[in-house]
C-alpha positions in Angstrom: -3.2 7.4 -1.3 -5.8 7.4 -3.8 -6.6 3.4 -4.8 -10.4 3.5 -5.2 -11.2 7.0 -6.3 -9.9 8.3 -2.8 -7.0 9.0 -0.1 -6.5 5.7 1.3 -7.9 5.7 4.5 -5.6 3.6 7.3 -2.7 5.4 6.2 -1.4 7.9 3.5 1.2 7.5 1.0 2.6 9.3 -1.8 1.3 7.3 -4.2 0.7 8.8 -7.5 3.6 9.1 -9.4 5.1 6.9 -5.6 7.1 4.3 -7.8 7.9 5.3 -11.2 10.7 4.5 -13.7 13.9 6.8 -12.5 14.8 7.1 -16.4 12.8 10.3 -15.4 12.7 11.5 -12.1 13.3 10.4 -8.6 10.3 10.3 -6.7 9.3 8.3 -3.1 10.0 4.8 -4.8 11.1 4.8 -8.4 13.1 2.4 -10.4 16.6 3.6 -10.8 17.6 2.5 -14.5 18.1 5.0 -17.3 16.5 4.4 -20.8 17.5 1.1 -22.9 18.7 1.2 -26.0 17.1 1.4 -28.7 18.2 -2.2 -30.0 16.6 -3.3 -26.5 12.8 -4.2 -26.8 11.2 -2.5 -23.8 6.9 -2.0 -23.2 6.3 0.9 -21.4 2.7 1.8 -20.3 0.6 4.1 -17.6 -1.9 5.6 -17.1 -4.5 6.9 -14.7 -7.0 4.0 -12.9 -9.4 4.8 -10.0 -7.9 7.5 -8.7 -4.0 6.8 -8.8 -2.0 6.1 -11.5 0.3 2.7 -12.8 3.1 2.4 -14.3 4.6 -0.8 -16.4 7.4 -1.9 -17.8 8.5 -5.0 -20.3 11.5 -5.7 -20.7 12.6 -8.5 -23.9 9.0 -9.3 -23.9 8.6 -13.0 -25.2 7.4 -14.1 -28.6 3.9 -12.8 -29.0 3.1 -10.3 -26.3 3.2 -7.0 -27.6 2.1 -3.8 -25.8 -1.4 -4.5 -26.5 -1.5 -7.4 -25.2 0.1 -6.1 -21.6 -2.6 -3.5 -22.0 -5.1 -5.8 -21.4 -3.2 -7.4 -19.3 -3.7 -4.5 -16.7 -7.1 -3.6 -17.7 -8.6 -6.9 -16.9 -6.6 -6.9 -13.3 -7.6 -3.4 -12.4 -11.3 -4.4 -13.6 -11.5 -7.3 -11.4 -10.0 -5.5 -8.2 -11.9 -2.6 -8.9 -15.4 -4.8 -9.2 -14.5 -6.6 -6.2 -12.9 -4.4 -3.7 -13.6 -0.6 -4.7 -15.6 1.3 -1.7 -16.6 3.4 -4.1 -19.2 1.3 -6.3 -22.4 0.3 -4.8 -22.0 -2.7 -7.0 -18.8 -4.0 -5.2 -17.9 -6.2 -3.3 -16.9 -4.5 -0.3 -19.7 -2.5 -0.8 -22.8 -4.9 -1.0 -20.7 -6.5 2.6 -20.6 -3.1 4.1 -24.4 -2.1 3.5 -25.3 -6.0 4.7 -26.5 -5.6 8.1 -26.7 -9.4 8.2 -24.2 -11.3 11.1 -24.2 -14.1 9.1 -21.6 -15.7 6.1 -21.7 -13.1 2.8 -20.2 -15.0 0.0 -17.3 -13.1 -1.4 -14.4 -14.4 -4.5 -11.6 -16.1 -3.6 -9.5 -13.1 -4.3 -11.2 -10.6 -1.6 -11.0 -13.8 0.9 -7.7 -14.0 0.8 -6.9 -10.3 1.0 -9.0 -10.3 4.2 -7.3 -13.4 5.2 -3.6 -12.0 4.9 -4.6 -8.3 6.8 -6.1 -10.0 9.9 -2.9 -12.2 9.9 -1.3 -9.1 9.8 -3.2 -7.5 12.6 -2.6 -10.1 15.0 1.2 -10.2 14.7 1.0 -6.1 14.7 -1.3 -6.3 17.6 -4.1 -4.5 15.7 -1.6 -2.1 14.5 -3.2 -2.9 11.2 -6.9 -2.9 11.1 -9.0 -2.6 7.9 -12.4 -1.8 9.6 -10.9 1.5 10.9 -13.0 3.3 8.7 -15.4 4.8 10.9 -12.4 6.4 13.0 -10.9 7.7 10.1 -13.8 9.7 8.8 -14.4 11.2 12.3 -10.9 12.7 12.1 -11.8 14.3 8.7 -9.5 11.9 7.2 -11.8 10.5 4.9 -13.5 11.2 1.3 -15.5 14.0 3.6 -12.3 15.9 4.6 -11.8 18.0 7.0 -14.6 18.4 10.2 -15.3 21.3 11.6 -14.6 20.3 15.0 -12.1 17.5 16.3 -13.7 14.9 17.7 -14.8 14.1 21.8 -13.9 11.3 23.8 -17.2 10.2 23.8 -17.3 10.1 19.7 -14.0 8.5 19.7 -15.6 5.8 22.3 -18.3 5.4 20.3 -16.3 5.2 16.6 -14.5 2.6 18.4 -16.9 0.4 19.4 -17.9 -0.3 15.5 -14.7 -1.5 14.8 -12.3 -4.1 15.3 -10.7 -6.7 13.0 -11.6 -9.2 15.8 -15.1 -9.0 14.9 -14.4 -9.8 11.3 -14.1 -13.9 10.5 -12.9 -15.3 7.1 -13.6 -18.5 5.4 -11.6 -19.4 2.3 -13.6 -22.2 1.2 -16.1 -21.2 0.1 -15.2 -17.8 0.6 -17.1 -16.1 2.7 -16.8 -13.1 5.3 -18.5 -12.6 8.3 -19.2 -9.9 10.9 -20.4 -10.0 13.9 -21.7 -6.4 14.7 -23.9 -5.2 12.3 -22.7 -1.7 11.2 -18.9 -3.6 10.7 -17.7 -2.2 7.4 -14.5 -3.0 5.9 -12.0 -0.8 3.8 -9.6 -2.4 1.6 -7.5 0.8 0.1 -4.4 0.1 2.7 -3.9 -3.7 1.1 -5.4 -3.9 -2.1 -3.4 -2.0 -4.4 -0.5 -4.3 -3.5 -3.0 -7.5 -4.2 -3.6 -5.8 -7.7 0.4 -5.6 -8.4 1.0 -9.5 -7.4 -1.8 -10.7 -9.4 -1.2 -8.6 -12.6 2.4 -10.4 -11.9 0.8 -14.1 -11.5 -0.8 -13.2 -15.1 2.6 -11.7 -16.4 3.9 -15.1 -15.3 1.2 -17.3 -17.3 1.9 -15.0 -20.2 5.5 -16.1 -20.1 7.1 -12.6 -19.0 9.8 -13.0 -17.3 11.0 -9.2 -16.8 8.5 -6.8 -15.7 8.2 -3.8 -13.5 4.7 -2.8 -11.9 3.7 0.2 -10.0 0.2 0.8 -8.7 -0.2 3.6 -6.8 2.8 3.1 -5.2 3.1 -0.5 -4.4 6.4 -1.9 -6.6 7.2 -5.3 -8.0 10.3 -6.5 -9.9 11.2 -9.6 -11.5 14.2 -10.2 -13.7 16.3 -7.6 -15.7 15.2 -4.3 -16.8 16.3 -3.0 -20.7 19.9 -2.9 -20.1 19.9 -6.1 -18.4 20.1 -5.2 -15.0 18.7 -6.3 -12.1 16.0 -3.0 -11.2 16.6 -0.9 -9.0 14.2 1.1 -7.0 15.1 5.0 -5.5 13.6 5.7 -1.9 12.7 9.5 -1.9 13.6 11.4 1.0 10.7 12.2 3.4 10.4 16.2 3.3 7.7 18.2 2.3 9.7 20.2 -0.2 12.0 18.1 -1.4 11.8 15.6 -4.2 15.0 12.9 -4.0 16.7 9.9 -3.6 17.2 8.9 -0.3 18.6 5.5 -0.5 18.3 2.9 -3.7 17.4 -1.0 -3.7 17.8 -3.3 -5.4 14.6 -6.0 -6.9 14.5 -9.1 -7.9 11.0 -11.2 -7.3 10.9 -8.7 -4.5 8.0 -6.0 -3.7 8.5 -2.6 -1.7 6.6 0.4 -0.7 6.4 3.0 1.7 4.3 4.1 4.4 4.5 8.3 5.2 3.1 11.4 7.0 5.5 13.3 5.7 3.0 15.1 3.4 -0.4 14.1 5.0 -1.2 15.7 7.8 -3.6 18.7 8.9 -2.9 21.5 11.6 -5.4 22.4 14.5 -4.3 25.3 16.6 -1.3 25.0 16.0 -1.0 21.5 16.6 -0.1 19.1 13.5 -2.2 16.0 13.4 -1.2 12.9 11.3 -3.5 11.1 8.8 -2.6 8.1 9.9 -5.1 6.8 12.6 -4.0 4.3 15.0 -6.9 2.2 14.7 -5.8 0.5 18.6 -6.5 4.4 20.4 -8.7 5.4 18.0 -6.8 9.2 17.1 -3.6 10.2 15.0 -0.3 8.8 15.7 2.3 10.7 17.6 5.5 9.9 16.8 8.6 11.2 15.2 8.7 8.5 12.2 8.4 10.6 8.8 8.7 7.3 6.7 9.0 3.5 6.9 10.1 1.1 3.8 9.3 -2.4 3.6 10.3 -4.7 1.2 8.7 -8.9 0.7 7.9 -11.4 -1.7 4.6 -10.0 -2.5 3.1 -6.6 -2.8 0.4 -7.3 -0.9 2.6 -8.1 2.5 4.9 -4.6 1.6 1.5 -2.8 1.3 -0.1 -4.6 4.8 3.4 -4.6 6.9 3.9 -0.6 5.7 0.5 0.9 7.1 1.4 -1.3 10.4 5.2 -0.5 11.0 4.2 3.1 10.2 1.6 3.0 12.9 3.9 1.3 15.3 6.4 4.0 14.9 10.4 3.9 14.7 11.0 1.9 17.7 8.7 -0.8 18.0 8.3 -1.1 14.6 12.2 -1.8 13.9 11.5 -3.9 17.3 8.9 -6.0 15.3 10.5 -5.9 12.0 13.6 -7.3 13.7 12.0 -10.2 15.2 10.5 -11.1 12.4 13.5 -10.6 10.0 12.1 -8.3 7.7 13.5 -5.6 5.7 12.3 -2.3 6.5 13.9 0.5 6.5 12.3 3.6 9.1 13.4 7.1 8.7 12.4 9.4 11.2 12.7 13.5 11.2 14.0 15.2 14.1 15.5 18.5 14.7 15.3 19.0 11.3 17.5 16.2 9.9 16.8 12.7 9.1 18.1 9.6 10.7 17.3 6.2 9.7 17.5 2.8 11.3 17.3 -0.4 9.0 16.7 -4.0 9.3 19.9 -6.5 8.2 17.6 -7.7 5.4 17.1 -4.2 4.1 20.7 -3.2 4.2 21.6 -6.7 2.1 19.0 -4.5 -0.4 20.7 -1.2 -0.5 23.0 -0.1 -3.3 23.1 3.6 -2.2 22.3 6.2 0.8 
């Protein structure tokens, strides 16, 4: 996906246009209600930001809050994700971290802390499935903001990508936040796990702002809360994971709940006649190679949907479901063979579902 100003890196997503409004279309994750009424007060914005796109929607906004004022809302989120975690400002963040060649503790916000925090947890219940200092490997496939190399990779550059990274060699300390890595060329890439951070903490402020009924998109990653303009609970279309094909695959339904989707479907380049997936396992250090076209996940925040996505998709059908089982998730994983789709979903996803 395209968070800060390029293709997220761990894995790809459809992501702009991923989760919109279904009023219009059904695309990869879009919310399934058709237009209010007009006696219904609705706020709908979107709009480009770094790279992707957001859509947002109000529904009976309380006394006082007005488009404009959601506007600025999501402007002043955006700004302080985009100062804070975009790879693509040398003023960032991430980026004064990743240019520090210093092993010591870098003092970072509270926000990016805890971001780090929640994707390491998430590595070491996914076995390193999900690893935000994959970077490195990713730009040797020509999956990066480089594209395509001219060559693929050796071994021995594989071997050596490898050895500078590792989310073991990453520490975090939330108080004070700090980070700290313990090779110096460690760099850290946030694009798999911060667009969903962005959507729960524009919906923290929606909170304080007394809006109770809100649908946010960001690049993808989708969060509901209360009733949409025609008073029902929203629903949310999963698009069917073909290249040429633009449909519902299955709908769910949200309430306080996030989802998003994790894909090859459309990512993916071909060498010799061999197809190679964009999405690296960051454990082996090349492209996945599995049979999984898409996996859904759906939890309480955006930013566990975004993390658990990139690491069920990397895990593949089987011991992703396997995971996702154990852990009583809801995921949903639909995989492509001979030409027709299966699927395979979690008893908390299928308590979700209101159509297949």
């Amino acid at each position: 996906m395209a968070w800060m100003s390029y293709p997220r890196t761990m894995h790809r997503k459809k992501i702009a246009s991923s989760l919109i409004v279904i009023a219009a279309a059904c695309v990869s994750l879009v919310a399934c209600s058709p237009p209010p009424p007009a006696s219904s007060p609705e706020i709908a914005l979107s709009g480009p930001t770094m790279g992707t796109t957001y859509s947002v929607k109000v529904a009976s906004p309380p006394a006082g809050v007005d488009s404009n004022a959601v506007r600025v809302a999501i402007d002043d989120v955006l700004a302080r994700i985009d100062l804070d975690m975009s790879g693509y400002r040398d003023d960032s963040t991430v980026s004064r971290f990743n240019a520090s060649t210093s092993t010591g503790w870098f003092e970072v916000s509270e926000d990016l802390a805890k971001v780090v925090s929640e994707a390491l947890q998430v590595s070491e219940l996914s076995q390193g499935a999900l690893d935000i200092t994959v970077a490195p490997l990713v730009n040797l496939w020509g999956m990066g903001p480089a594209g395509e190399q001219a060559q693929l990779p050796s071994d021995a550059e594989i071997k050596q990508a490898l050895a500078r990274t590792g989310y073991r060699k990453l520490q975090v300390r939330l108080s004070p936040a700090a980070l700290r890595k313990e090779i110096p060329e460690l760099t850290i890439d946030l694009n798999a796990v911060a667009p969903g951070y962005a959507v729960d903490l524009l919906a923290s402020h929606f909170a304080s702002m007394g809006i109770e009924n809100f649908m946010i998109d960001i690049g993808g990653e989708v969060r509901a809360r209360g009733l949409n303009g025609n008073g029902r609970v929203w629903r949310i279309a999963v698009e069917r994971p073909i290249d040429a094909e633009e449909e519902p695959y299955a709908v769910v339904r949200l309430d306080d709940l996030s989802v998003t989707t994790s894909g090859e479907y459309r990512h993916y380049i071909v060498r010799d006649g061999h197809r190679y997936s964009h999405t690296i396992d960051p454990r082996t250090g090349r492209p996945v190679e599995h049979d999984l076209a898409s996996v859904v996940v759906a939890t309480g925040t955006a930013l566990q949907a975004d993390a658990w996505a990139t690491a069920l998709n990397v895990l593949g059908a089987e011991a992703g479901y396997a995971l996702a089982r154990e852990r009583n998730m809801a995921a949903m994983f639909i995989v492509a063979s001979d030409g027709k789709l299966h699927n395979e979903m979690t008893e908390a996803f299928r308590k979700l579902l209101i159509a297949e």
